[in-house]
C-alpha positions as a printed Julia matrix, in Angstrom:
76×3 Matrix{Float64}:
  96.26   88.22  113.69
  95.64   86.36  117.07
  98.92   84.39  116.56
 100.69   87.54  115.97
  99.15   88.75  119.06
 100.8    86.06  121.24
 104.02   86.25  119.65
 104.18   90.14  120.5
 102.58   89.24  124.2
 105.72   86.72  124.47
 108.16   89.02  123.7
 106.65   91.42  126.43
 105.91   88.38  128.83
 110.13   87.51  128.72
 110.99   91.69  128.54
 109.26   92.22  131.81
 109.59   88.74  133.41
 105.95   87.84  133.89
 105.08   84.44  134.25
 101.99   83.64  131.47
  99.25   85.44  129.11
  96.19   85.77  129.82
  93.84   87.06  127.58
  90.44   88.96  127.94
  88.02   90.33  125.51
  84.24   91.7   125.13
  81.86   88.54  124.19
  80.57   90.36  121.42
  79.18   89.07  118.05
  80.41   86.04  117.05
  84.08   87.21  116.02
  85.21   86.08  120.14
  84.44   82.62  119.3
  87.46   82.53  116.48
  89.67   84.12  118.72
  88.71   81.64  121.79
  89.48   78.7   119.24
  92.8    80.13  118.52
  93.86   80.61  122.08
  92.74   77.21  123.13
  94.38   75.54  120.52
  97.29   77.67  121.45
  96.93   76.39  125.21
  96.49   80.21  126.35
  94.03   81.2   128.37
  90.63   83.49  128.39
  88.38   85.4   129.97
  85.31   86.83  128.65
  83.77   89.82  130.4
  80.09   91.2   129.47
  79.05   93.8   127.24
  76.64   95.55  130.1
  79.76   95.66  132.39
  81.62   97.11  130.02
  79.55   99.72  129.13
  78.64  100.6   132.74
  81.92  101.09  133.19
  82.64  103.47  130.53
  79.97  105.17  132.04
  81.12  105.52  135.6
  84.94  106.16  134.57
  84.16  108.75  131.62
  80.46  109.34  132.12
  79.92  109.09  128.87
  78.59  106.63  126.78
  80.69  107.29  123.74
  82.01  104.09  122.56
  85.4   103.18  121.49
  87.82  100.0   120.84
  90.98  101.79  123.07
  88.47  102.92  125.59
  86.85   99.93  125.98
  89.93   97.79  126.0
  91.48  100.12  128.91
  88.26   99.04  130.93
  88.27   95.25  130.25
């Protein structure tokens, strides 16, 4: 899935002329470790922003505290 991922972000990368990828995600569980060994073995790379500053910012921009992936991914 993370290859696919990159192949799509390409294709957008050369569409809109951009110069590289850069990809962040929630530290969460374990799963961001897999994806981190992907992207480094791809030679793309990553940021990892906190859960806490996630979720305080779901609360400031939707004061709410009801979680969700496309939220959460607008935020990060």
């Amino acid at each position: 899935g993370v290859l696919k991922l990159l192949e799509q972000a390409a294709r957008d990368r050369a569409k809109h002329g951009l110069d590289r990828t850069i990809v962040f995600m929630e530290a969460t569980s374990y799963y961001w470790q897999n994806v981190a060994n992907v992207l480094e073995s791809q030679g793309v790379p990553y940021r990892t922003v906190a859960p806490l500053a996630v979720d305080r910012q779901r609360e400031i921009e939707h004061l709410t505290y009801a979680k969700g992936d496309y939220r959460d991914a607008e935020l990060i």
